[in-house]
C-alpha positions in Angstrom: 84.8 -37.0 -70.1 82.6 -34.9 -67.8 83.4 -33.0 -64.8 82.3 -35.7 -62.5 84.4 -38.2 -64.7 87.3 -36.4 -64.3 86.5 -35.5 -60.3 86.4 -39.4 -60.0 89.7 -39.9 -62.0 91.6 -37.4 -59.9 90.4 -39.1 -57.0 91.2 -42.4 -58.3 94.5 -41.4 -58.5 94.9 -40.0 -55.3 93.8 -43.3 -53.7 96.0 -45.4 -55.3 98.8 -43.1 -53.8 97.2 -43.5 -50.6 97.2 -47.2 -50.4 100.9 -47.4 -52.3 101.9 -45.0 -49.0 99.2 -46.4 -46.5 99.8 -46.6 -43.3 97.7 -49.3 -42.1 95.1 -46.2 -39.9 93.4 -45.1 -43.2 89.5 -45.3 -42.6 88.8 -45.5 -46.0 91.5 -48.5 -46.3 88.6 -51.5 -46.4 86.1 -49.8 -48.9 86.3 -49.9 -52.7 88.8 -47.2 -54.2 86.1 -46.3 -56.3 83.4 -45.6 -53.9 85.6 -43.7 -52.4 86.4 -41.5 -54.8 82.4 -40.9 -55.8 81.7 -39.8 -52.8 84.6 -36.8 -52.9 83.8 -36.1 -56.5 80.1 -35.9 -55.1 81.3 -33.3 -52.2 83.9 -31.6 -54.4 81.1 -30.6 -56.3 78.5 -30.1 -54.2 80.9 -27.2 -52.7 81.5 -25.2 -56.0 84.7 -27.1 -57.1 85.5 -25.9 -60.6 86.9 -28.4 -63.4 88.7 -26.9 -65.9 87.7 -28.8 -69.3 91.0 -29.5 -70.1 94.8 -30.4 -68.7 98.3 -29.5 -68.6 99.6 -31.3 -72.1 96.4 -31.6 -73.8 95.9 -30.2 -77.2 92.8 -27.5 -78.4 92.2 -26.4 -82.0 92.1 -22.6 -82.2 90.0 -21.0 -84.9 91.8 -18.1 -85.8 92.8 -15.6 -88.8 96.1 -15.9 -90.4 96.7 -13.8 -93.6 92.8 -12.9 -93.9 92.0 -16.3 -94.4 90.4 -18.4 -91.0 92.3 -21.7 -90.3 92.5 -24.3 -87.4 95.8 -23.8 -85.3 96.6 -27.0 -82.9 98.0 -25.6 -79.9 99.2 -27.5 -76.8 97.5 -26.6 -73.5 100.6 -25.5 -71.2 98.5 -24.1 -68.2 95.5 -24.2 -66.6 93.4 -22.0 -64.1 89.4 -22.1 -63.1 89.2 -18.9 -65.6 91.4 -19.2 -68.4 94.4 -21.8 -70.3 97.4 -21.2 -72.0 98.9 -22.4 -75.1 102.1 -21.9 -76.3 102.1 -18.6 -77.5 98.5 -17.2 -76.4 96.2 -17.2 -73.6 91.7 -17.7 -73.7 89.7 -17.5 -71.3 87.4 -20.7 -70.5 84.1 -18.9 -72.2 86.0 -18.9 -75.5 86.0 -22.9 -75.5 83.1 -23.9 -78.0 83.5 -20.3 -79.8 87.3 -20.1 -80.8 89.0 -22.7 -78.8 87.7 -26.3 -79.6 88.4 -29.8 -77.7 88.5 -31.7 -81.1 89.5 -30.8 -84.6 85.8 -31.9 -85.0 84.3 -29.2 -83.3 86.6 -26.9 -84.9 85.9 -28.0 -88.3 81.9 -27.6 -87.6 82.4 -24.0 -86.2 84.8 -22.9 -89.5 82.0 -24.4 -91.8 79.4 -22.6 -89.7 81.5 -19.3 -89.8 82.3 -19.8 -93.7 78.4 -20.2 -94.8 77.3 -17.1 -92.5 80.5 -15.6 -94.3 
């Protein structure tokens, strides 16, 4: 899902609590939820908004060393800022997503055989 994906999601979300709450004086209450929410994705953006590339509960593949030989840890994301996660026992910083900390055992898989035939 890309940024803007998730920008629109978020927002989405936030709409449906808006018209479960509404009020009746909303001016956004006759257009389409989804519009809507492009628009403040579009804005959100425009203004520097960061997106952190993953949630609170997801799960990242570390590539790691563990008795001098590499493997693939599954960690569980537990927080999330604009520079860095936490898993549940270490912390990365954003940059180190696509080098040691992976959003699929996919990717992680590629990087180890990358690392291992460099090796």
């Amino acid at each position: 899902m890309t940024e803007y994906e998730r920008l629109i999601d978020i927002c989405d979300t936030m709409t449906k609590m808006c018209r479960l709450q509404a009020c009746g004086f909303c001016k956004y209450k006759l257009l389409k939820p989804h519009c809507v929410c492009e628009a403040i994705a579009d804005t959100m953006l425009k203004n520097g908004v960061i997106v952190p590339p993953v949630r609170v509960g997801d799960v990242v593949y570390i590539v790691c060393n563990v008795d001098n030989k590499t493997v693939i840890e599954e960690a569980s994301v537990e927080e999330v800022s604009t520079k860095r996660i936490w898993t549940d026992e270490v912390d990365y910083d954003l940059e180190e997503i696509g080098k040691t900390v992976f959003l699929s055992r996919e990717e992680a898989e590629k990087a180890l055989a990358e690392r291992n035939g460099k090796e």
